[in-house]
C-alpha beads as a LAMMPS data file, in Angstrom:
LAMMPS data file: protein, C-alpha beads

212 atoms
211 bonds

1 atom types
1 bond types

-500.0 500.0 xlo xhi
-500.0 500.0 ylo yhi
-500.0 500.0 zlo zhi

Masses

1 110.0

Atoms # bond

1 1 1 365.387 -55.484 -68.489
2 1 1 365.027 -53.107 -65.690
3 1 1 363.968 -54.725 -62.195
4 1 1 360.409 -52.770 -60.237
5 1 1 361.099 -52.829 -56.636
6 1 1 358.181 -51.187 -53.997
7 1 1 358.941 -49.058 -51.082
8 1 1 356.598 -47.894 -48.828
9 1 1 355.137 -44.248 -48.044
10 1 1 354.467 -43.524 -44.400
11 1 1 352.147 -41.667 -45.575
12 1 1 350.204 -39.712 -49.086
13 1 1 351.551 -36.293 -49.299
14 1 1 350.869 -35.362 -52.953
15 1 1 347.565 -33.395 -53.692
16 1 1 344.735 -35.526 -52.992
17 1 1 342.556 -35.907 -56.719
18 1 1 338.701 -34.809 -56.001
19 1 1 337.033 -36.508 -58.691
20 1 1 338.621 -40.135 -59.208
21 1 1 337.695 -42.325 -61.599
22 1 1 336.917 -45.854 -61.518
23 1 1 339.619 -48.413 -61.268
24 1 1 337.622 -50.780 -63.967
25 1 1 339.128 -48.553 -66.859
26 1 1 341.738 -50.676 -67.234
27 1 1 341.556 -54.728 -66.958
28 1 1 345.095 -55.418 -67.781
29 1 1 346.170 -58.162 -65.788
30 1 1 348.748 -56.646 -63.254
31 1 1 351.753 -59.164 -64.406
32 1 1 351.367 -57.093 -67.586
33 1 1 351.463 -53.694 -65.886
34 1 1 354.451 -54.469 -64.783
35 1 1 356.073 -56.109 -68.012
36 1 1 354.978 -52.372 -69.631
37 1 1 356.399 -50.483 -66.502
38 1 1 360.106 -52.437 -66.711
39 1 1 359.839 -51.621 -70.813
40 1 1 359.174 -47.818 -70.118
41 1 1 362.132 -47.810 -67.724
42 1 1 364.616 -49.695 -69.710
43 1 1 363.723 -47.672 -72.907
44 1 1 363.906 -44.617 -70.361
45 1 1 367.725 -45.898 -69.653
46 1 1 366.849 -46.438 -65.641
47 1 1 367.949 -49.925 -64.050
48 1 1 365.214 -49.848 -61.706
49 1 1 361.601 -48.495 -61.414
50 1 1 360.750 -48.174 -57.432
51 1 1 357.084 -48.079 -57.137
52 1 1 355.588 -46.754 -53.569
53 1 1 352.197 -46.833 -51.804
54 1 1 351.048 -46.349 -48.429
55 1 1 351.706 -49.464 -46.731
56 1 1 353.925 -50.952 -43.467
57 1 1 357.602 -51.653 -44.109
58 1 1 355.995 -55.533 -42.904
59 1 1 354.196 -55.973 -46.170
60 1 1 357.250 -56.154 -48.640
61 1 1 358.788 -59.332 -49.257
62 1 1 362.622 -59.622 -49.320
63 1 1 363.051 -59.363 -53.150
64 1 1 361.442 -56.043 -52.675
65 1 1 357.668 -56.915 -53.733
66 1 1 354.523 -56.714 -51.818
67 1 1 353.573 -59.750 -50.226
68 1 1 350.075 -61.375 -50.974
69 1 1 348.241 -59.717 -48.153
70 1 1 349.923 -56.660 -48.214
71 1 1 347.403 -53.893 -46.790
72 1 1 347.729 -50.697 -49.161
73 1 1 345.847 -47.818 -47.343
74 1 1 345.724 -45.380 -50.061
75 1 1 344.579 -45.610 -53.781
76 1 1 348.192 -43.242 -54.775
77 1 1 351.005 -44.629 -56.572
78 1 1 354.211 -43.197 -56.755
79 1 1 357.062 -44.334 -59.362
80 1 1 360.046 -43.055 -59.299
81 1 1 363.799 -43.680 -61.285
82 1 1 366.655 -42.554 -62.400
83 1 1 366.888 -41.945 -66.178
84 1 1 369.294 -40.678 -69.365
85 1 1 367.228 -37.924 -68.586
86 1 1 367.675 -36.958 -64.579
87 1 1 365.960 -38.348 -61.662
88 1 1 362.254 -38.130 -62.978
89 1 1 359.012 -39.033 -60.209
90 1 1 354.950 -39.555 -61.104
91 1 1 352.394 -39.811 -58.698
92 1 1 349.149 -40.203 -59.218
93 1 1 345.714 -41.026 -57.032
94 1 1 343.437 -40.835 -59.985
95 1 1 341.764 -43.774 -60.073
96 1 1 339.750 -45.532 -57.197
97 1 1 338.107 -48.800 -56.922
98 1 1 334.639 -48.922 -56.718
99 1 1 333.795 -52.761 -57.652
100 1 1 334.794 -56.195 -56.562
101 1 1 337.763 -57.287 -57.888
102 1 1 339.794 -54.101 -58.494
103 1 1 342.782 -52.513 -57.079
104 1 1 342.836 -48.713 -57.432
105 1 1 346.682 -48.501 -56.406
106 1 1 347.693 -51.406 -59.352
107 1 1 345.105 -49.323 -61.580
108 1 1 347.350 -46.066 -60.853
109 1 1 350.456 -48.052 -61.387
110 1 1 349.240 -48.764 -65.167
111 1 1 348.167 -45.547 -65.646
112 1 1 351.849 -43.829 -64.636
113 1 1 353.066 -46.773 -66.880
114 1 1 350.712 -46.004 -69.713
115 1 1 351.759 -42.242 -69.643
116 1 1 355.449 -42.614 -70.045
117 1 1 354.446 -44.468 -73.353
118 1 1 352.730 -41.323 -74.525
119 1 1 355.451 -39.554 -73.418
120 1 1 357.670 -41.086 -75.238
121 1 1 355.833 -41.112 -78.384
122 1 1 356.431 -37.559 -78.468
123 1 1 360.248 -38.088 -79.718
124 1 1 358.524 -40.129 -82.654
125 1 1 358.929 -37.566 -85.118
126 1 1 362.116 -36.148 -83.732
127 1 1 360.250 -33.081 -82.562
128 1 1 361.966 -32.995 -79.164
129 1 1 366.054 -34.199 -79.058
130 1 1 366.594 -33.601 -75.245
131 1 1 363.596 -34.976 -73.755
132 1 1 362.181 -32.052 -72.903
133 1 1 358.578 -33.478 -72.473
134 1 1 359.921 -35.298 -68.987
135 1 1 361.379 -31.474 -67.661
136 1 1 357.735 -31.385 -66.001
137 1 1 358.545 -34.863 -64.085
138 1 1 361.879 -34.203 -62.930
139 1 1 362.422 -35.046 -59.205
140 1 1 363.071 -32.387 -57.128
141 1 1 365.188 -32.818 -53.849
142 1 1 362.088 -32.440 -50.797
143 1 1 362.766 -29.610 -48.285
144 1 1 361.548 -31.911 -44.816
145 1 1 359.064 -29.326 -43.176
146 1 1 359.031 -29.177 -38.873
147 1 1 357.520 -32.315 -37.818
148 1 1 353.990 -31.981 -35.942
149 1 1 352.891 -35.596 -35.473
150 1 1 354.880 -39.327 -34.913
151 1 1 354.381 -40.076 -38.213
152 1 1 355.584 -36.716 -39.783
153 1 1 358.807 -37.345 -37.230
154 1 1 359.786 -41.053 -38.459
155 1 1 359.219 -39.657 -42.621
156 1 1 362.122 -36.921 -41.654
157 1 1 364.230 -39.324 -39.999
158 1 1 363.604 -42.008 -43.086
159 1 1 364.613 -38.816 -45.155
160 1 1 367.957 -37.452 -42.995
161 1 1 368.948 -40.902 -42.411
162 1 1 368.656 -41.282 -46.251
163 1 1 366.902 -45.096 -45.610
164 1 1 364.593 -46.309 -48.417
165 1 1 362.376 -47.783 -45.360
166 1 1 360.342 -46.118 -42.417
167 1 1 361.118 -47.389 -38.754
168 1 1 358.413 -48.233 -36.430
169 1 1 357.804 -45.359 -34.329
170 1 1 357.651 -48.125 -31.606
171 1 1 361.182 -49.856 -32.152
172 1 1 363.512 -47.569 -29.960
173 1 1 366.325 -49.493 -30.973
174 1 1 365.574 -48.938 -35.074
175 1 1 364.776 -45.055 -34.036
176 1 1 367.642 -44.663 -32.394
177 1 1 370.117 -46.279 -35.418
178 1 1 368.010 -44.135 -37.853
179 1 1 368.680 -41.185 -35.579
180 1 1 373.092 -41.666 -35.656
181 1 1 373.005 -42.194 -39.078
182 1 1 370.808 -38.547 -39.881
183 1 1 372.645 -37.427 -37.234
184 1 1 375.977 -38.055 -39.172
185 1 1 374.562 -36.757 -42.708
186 1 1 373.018 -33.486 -40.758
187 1 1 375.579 -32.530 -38.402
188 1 1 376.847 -28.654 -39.617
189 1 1 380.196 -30.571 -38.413
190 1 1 379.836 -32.846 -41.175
191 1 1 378.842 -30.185 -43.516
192 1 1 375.388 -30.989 -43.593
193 1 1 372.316 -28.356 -43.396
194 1 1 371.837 -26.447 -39.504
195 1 1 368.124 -26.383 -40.683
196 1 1 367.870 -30.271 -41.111
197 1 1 369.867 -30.801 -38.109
198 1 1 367.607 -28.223 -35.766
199 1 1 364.332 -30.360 -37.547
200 1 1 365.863 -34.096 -36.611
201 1 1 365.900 -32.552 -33.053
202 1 1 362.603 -31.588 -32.891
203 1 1 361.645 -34.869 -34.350
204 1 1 363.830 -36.815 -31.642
205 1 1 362.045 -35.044 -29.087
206 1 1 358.456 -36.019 -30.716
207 1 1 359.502 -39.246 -31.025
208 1 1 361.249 -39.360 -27.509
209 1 1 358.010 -37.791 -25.888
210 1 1 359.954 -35.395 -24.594
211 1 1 359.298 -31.055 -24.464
212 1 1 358.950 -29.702 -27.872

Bonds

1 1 1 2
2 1 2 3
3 1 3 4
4 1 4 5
5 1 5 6
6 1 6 7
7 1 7 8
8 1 8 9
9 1 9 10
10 1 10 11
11 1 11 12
12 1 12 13
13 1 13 14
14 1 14 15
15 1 15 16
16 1 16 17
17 1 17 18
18 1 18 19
19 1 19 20
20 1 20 21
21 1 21 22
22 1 22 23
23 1 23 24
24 1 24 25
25 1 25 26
26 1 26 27
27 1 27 28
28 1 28 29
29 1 29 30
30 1 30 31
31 1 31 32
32 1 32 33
33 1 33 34
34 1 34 35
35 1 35 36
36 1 36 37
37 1 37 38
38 1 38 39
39 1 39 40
40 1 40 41
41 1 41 42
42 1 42 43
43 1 43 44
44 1 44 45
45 1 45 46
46 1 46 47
47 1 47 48
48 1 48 49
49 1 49 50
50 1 50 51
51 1 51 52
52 1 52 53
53 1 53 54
54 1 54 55
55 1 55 56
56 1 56 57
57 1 57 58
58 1 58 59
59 1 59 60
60 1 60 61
61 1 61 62
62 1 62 63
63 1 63 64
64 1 64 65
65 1 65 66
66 1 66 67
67 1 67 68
68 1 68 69
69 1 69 70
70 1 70 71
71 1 71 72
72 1 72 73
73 1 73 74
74 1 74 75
75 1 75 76
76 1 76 77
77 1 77 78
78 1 78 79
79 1 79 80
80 1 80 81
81 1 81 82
82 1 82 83
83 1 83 84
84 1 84 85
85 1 85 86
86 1 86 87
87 1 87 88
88 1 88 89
89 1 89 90
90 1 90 91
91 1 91 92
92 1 92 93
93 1 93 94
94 1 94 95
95 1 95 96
96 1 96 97
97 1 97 98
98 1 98 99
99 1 99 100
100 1 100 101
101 1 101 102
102 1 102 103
103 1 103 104
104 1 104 105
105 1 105 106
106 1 106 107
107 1 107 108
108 1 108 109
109 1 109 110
110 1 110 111
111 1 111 112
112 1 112 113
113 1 113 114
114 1 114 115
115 1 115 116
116 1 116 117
117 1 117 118
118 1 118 119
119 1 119 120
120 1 120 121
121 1 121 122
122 1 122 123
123 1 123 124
124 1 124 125
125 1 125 126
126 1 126 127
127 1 127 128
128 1 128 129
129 1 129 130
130 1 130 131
131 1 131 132
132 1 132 133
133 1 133 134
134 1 134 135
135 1 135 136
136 1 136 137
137 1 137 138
138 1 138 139
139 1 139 140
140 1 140 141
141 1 141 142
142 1 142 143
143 1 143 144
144 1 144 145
145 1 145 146
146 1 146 147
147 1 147 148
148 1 148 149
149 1 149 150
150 1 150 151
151 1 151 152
152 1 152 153
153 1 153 154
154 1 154 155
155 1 155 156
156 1 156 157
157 1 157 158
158 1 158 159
159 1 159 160
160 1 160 161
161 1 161 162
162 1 162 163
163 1 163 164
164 1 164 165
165 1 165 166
166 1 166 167
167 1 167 168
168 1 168 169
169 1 169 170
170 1 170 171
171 1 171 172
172 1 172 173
173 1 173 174
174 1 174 175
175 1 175 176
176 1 176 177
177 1 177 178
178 1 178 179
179 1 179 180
180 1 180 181
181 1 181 182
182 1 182 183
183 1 183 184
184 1 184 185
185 1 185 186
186 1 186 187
187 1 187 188
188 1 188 189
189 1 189 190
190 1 190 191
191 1 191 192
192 1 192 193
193 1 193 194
194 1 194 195
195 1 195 196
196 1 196 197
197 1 197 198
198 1 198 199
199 1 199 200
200 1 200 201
201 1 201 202
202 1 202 203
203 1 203 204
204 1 204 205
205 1 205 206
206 1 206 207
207 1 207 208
208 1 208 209
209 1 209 210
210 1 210 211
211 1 211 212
């Protein structure tokens, strides 16, 4: 069955949902959210579903899960995976907790999980033969924008240096190995984009505290 692996997000950057609704909706126990997320990826054809919420690279565990006390600072949930039918991604801040006991993020988690079952229902009655109801979903490769803050910098370097992490802004020596590798998959020299090579500058320099 398909593994679920977590990876943070330095920070949410889909639309923010005005009008949430309460995590109590659902009261599936989260062992089975996840036993429903691996199904819909392994029926979906993807070896792994990577799940990520706004929380320090500290809080996962080696095997890739959150650890116990892991500190999730924003109610989104983002799963994304490689299927039969392209790189697809959901995100989702829907649902917010508003009693004791719930966990808005897990609660978002179900609901992404929950969807691709609907989804998939469509192709019941051989309706749709290419999966067209997942064109909506498809990933899209992101365009980094000119960083502004520390935390806008480190995202584009995660991004150049193609990591599935974020370094701490604070650990020269993990900014500085991010920055070679971007540096290598940037570089017009190495046929990468002079756009994305004139942003990881500016970002150096943010992150550097040097003139912008």
């Amino acid at each position: 069955m398909s593994r679920v692996v977590f990876r943070p997000l330095p920070a949410w950057t889909d639309p923010e949902k005005v009008d949430r609704r309460s995590a109590a909706t659902f009261r599936a126990p989260w062992d089975k959210t996840l036993r429903k997320l691996r199904e819909e990826a392994e029926l979906l054809g993807a070896d792994e579903a990577v799940i990520q919420v706004v929380v320090a690279e500290a809080d996962l565990r080696q095997d890739g899960m959150l650890r116990t006390r892991a500190r999730v600072l924003h109610p989104g949930a983002v799963v994304s995976m490689d299927t039969r039918h392209g790189p697809l991604r959901y995100a989702t801040d829907t649902y917010e907790a508003r009693y004791p006991g719930d966990v808005d993020w897990q609660a978002n988690v179900r609901a992404i999980a929950l969807a691709l079952e609907a989804l998939r229902a469509v192709d019941r009655y051989g309706v749709t033969r290419r999966g067209e109801q997942y064109v909506g979903w498809q990933a899209l490769p992101a365009t980094p924008a000119d960083p502004t803050t520390p935390r806008e910098a480190v995202a584009l370097l995660a991004h150049l240096a193609r990591l599935d992490f974020t370094p701490d802004p604070g650990n020269t020596a993990a900014i500085e190995a991010a920055y070679r590798a971007a540096a290598r998959h940037a570089h017009p020299d190495h046929g990468g984009n002079p756009e994305d090579f004139k942003r990881l500058q500016l970002a150096m320099r943010i992150l550097r505290g040097g003139p912008r």
